[in-house]
N, C-alpha and C positions, 0 to 999 in steps of 0.2 A: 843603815848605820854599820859598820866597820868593827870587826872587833878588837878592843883594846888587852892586853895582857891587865888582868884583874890584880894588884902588888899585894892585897892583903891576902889572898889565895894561897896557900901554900901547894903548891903542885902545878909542875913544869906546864910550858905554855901551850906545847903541845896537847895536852890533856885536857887545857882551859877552853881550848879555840873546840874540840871534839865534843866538849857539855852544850858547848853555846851552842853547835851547829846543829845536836843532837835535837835540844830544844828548841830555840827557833824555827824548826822544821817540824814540830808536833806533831800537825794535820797530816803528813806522810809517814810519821811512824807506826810499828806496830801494836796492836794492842797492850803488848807486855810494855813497850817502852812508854807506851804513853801512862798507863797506871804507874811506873816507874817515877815518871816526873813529878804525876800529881801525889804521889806517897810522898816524896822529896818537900815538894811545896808544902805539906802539911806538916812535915816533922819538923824543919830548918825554919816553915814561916809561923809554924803556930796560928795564932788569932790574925795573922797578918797572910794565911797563907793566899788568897785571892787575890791579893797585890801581888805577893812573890810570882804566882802563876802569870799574870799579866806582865811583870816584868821582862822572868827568864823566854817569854815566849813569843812576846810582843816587842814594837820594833819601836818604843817608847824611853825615855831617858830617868834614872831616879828618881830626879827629884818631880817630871813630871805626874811618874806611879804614885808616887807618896803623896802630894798634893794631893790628888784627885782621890784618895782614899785615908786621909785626914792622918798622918803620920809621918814621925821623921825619917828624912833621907837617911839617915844614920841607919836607924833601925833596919830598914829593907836593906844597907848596903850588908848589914852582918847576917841578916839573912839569906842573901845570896850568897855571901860567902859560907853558910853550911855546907845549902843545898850545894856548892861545885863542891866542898871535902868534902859530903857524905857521896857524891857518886858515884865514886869504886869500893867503896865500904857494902859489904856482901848483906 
């Protein structure tokens, strides 16, 4: 899947297209970055964060993730949208 400029995001696309590739790439990241992600997933998804992690990292669609993990598309979309602003935040 291709990635699309996220609109509710606020931070330029360039920086969007760099989380996403960051993550979807997990299994080759390094330690620190992978604890990184999953700190992210936990803070931005809350009680939802094992969908958010399946989402940001997995090559799966919203509303597929949400389905399969009894929850509205809505919710995971704002969820994702933390996790990409919280990941220049120190």
């Amino acid at each position: 899947m291709a990635f699309r400029r996220l609109m509710g995001v606020k931070m330029p696309y360039e920086q969007q297209v760099l989380v996403y590739a960051i993550c979807r790439n997990y299994e080759t990241q390094d330690r620190q970055t992978q604890d990184k992600i999953l700190r992210l997933c936990r803070e931005a998804g809350r009680q939802y964060a094992p969908a958010l992690f399946e989402l940001v990292t997995g090559d799966r669609t919203v509303e597929s993730v949400a389905m399969e993990h009894y929850m509205s598309a809505t919710v995971l979309y704002a969820c994702r949208r933390k996790l990409y602003e919280r990941w220049f935040e120190k």
